[in-house]
FIBAPA-49701 format. One record per residue (C-alpha): residue in three letters; x negated, y, z. Coordinates in pm, 1 decimal, decimal comma. Layout:
# FIBAPA-49701
("ALA" (X Y Z))
...
This chain:
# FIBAPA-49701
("UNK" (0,0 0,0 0,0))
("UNK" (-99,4 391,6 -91,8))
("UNK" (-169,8 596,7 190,3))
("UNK" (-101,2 956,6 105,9))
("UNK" (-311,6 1181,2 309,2))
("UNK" (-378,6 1621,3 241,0))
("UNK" (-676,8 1793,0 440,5))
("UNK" (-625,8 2117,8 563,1))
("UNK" (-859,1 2380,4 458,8))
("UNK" (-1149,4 2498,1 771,8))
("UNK" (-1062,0 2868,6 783,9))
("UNK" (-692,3 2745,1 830,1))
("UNK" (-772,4 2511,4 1101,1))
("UNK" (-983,1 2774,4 1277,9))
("UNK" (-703,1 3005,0 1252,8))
("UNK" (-460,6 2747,7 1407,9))
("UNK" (-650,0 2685,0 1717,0))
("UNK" (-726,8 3027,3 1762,7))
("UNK" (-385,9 3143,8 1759,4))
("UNK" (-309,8 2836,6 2034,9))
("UNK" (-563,8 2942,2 2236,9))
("UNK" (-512,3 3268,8 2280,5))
("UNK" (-140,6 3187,8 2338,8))
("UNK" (-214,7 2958,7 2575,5))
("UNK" (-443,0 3217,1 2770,9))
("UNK" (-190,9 3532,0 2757,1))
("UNK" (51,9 3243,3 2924,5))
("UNK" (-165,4 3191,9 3212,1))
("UNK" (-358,8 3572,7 3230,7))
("UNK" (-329,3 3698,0 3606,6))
("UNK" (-262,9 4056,2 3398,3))
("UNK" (38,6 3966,2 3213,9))
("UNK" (267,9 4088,2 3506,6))
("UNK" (97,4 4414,3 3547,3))
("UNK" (35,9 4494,4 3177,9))
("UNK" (412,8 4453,3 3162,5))
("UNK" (502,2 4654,7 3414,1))
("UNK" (262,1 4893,3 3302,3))
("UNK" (404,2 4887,7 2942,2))
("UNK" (786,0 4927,5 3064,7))
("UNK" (701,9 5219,9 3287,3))
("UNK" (442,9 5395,3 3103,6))
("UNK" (164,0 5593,5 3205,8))
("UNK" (229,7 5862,8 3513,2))
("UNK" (223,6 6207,1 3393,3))
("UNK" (-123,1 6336,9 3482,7))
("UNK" (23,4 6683,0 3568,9))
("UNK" (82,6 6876,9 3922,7))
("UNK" (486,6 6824,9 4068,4))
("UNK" (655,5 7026,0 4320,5))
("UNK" (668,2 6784,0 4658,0))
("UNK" (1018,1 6906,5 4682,4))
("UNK" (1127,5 6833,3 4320,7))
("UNK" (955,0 6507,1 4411,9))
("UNK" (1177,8 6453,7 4680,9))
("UNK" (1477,7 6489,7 4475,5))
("UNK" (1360,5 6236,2 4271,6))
("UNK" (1375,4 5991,4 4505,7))
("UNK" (1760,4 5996,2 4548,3))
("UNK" (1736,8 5945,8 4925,7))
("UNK" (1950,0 5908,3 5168,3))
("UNK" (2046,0 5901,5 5543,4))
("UNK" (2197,3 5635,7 5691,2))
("UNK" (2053,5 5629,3 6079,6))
("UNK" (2088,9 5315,6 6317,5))
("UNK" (2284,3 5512,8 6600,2))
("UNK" (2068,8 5631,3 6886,8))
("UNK" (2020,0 5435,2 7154,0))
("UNK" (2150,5 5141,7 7000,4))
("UNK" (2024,8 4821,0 6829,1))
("UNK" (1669,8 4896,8 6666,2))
("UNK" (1650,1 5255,7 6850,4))
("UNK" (1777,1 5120,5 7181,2))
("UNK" (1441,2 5207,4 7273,9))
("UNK" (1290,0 5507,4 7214,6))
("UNK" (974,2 5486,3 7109,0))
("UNK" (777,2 5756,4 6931,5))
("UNK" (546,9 5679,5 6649,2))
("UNK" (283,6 5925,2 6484,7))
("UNK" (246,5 5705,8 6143,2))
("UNK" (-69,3 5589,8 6037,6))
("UNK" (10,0 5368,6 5748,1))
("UNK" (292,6 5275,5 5550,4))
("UNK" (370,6 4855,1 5518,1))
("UNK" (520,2 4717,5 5149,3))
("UNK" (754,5 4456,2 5176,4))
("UNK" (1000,3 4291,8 5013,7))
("UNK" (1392,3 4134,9 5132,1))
("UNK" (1340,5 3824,8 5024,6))
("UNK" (1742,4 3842,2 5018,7))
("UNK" (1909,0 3765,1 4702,2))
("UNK" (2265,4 3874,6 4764,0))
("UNK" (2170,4 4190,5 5002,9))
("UNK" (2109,3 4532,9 4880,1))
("UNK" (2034,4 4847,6 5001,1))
("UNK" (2357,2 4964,7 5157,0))
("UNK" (2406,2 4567,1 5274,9))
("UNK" (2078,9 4602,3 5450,9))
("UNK" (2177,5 4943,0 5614,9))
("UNK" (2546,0 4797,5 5718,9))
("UNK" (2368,3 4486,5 5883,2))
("UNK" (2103,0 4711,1 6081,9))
("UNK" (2390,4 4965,8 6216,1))
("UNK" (2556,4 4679,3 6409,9))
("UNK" (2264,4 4512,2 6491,1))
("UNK" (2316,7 4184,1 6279,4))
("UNK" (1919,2 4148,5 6259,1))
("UNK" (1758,2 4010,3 6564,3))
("UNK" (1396,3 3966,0 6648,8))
("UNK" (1076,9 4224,8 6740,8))
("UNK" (989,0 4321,5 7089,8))
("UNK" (1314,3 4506,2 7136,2))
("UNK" (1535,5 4237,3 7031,2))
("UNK" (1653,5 4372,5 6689,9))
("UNK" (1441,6 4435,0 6351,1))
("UNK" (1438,0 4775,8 6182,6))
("UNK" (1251,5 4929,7 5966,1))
("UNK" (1257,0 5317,2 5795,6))
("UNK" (1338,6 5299,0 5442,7))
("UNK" (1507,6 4997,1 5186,6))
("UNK" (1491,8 5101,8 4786,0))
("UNK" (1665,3 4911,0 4569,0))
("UNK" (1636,9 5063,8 4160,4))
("UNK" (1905,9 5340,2 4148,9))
("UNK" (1826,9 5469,7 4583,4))
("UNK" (1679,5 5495,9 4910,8))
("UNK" (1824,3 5417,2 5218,4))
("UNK" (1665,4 5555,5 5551,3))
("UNK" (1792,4 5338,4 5872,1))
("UNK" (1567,7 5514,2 6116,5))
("UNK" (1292,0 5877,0 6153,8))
("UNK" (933,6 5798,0 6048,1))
("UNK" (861,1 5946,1 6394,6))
("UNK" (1010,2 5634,2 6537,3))
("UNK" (860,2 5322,4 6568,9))
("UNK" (1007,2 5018,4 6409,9))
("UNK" (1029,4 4640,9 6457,0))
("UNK" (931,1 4449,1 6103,6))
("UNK" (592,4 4364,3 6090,5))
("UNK" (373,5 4242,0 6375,9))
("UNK" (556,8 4271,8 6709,5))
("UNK" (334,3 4457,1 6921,9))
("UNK" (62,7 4507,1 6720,6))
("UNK" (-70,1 4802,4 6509,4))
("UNK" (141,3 4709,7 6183,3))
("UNK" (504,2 4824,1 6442,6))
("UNK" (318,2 5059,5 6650,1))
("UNK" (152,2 5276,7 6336,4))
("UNK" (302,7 5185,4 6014,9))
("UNK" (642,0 5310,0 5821,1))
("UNK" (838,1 4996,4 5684,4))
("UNK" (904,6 5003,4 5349,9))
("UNK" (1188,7 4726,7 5202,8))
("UNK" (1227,4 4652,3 4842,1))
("UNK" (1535,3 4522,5 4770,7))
("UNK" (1593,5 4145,9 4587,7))
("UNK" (1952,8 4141,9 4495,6))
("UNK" (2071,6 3962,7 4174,8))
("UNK" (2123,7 4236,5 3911,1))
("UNK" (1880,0 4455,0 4056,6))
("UNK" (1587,4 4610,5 3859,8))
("UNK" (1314,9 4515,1 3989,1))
("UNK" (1105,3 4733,8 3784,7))
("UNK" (1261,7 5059,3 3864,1))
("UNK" (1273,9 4946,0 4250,9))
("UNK" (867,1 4918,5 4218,2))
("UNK" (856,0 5259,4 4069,6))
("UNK" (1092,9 5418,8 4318,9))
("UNK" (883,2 5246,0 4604,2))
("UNK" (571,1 5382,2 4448,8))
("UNK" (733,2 5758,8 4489,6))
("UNK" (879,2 5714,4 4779,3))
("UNK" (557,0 5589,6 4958,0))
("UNK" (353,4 5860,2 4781,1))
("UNK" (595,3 6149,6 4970,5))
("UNK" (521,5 5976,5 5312,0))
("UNK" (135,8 5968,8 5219,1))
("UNK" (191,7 6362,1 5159,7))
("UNK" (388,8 6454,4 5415,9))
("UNK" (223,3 6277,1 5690,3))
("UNK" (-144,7 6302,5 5573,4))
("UNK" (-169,5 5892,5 5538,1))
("UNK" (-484,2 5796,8 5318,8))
("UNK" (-445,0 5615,9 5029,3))
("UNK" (-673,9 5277,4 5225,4))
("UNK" (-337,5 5280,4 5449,3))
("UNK" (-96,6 5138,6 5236,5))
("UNK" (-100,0 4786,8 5310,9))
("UNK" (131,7 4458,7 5236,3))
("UNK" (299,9 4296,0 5519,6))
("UNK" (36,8 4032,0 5443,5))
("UNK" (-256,9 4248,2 5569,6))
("UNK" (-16,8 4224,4 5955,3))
("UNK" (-118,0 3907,0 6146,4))
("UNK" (195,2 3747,6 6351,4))
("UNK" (70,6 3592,4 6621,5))
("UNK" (219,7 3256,8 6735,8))
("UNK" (297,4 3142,1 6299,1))
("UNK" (151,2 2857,4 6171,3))
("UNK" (99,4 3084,2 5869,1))
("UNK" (32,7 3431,3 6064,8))
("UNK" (-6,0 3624,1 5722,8))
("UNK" (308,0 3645,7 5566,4))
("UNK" (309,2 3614,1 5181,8))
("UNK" (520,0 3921,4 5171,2))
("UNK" (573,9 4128,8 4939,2))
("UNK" (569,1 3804,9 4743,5))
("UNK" (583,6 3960,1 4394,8))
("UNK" (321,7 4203,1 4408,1))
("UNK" (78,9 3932,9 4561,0))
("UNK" (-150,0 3642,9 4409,0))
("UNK" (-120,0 3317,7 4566,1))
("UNK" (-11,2 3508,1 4848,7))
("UNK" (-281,3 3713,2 4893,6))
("UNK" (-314,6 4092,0 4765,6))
("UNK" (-520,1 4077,8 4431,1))
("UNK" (-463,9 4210,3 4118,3))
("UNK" (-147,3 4321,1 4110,6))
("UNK" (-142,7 4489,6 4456,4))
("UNK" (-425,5 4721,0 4342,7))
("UNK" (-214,7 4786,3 4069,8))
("UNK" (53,6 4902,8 4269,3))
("UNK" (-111,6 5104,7 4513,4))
("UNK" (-337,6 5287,0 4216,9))
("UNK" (2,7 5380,2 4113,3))
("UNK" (105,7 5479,4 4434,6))
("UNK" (-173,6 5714,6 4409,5))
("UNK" (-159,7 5883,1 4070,0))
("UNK" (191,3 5965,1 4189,7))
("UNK" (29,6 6103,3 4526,7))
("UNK" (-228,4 6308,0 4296,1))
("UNK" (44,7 6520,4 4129,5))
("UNK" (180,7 6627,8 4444,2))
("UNK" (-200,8 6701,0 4562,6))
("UNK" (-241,2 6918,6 4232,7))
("UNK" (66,0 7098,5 4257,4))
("UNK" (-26,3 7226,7 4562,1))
("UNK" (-386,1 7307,7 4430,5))
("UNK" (-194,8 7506,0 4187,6))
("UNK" (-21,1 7718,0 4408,3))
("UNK" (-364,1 7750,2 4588,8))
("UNK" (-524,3 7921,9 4271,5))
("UNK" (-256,9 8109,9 4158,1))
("UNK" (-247,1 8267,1 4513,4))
("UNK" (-614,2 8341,1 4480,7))
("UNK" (-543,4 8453,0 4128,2))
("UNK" (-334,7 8698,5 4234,7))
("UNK" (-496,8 8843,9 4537,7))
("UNK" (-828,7 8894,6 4323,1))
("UNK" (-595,8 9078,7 4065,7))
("UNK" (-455,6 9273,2 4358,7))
("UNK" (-806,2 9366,1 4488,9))
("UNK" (-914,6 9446,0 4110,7))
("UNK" (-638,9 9702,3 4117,7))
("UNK" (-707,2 9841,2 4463,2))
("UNK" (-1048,5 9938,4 4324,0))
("UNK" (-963,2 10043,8 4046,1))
("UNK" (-703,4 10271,9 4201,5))
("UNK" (-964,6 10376,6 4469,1))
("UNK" (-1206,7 10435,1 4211,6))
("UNK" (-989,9 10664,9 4053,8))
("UNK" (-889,3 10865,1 4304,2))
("UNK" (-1260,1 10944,1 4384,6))
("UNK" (-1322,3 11038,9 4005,5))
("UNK" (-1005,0 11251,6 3979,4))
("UNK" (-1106,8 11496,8 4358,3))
("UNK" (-1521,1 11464,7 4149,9))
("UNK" (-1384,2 11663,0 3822,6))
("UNK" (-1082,3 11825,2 3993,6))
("UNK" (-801,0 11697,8 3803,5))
("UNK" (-587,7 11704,9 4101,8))
């Protein structure tokens, strides 16, 4: 019997298994997540923005645990320090679920008997349960991740957008590094909090913006982009700094000028 047989021509063949490797290497690339995200939000604008347009932005707003009860039943004041990432883990809750459950308390655990924390985003808000000059209960009990850090929840719901929630996140936690002076070395993952007494004390939390539940890759990404944000509310302010030296020098300039003047006109007695 005839065996039928064709070859296929070398620079084909090279072509083939180039194409298959380099599909098979985009497929397993630690940078495919962020060079997505990257791609879908595009680049931040490089130029100076008003803290309180910035603000706006954020769509914010205030829904306080009641005083004295639950997660402030204590009082205890809190200069912040840093500012914790996590993330719900909670895929039917969103923001204003999260805010109804911490009002009556429905969250138990922490030193004080109830979990808080300052702020939940999910992709179209902000919620803020309690002050950033309180201390809260979601990262390390009594350690410095409760005692110094603002809590920072990104929300997990089905339908949510879980690329506008990073960006909103990313704002949000770039106000609270201006307002409060916080450096950008202080933004940290829940992971970077120790809880004493786990089996696994470092929580793999935020999952999503972690590598085999460690921070990598992707949470340098995220907290460079926490900082370019952080930089255009630094250069705004530079801005306003030179234009107010801009115009006192003009105003000086003029003094002279007016001074000088005056001394010329009394010289040649034009007045």
């Amino acid at each position: 019997m005839k065996q039928l047989g064709f070859i296929i021509p070398p620079a084909l063949l090279a072509l083939t298994l180039l194409i298959l490797s380099s599909c098979n290497t985009n497929r397993n690339a630690p940078t495919s997540k962020v060079g997505f995200w990257e791609r879908e939000l595009g680049a931040v604008a490089n130029v100076p923005l008003n803290p309180s347009d910035a603000q706006k932005e954020l769509n914010l707003k205030v829904d306080l645990i009641p005083e004295g009860k639950y997660g402030r039943r204590l009082f205890r004041e809190m200069k912040p320090q840093y500012i914790t990432i996590h993330s719900t883990q909670n895929p039917t809750g969103d923001a204003y679920a999260h805010a109804k459950a911490l009002n009556r308390g429905a969250l138990r655990g922490g030193v004080c008997g109830y979990l808080c924390w300052h702020f939940t985003v999910q992709d179209d808000t902000i919620i803020q349960h309690i002050p950033t000059s309180e201390r809260g209960e979601h990262a390390d009990f009594d350690g410095p991740g409760n005692r110094y850090s603002i809590g920072i929840e990104m929300c997990e719901h089905q339908g949510n957008n879980q690329i506008a929630t990073l960006e909103r996140t990313a704002k949000l936690a770039a106000s609270l590094m201006y307002h409060h002076q916080i450096p950008v070395d202080n933004i940290r993952a829940h992971y970077h909090w120790p809880r004493e007494g786990y089996s696994t004390p470092n929580k793999n939390c935020p999952h999503f913006l972690l590598e085999d539940g460690r921070p990598g890759e992707t949470w340098r990404w995220f907290v460079g982009r926490i900082n370019q944000h952080h930089s255009r509310l630094v250069k705004f302010d530079e801005a306003v700094r030179r234009q107010k030296q801009n115009e006192e020098e003009a105003r000086r300039r003029k003094q002279m000028v007016q001074r000088f003047w005056s001394k010329l006109t009394d010289i040649i007695g034009l007045t």
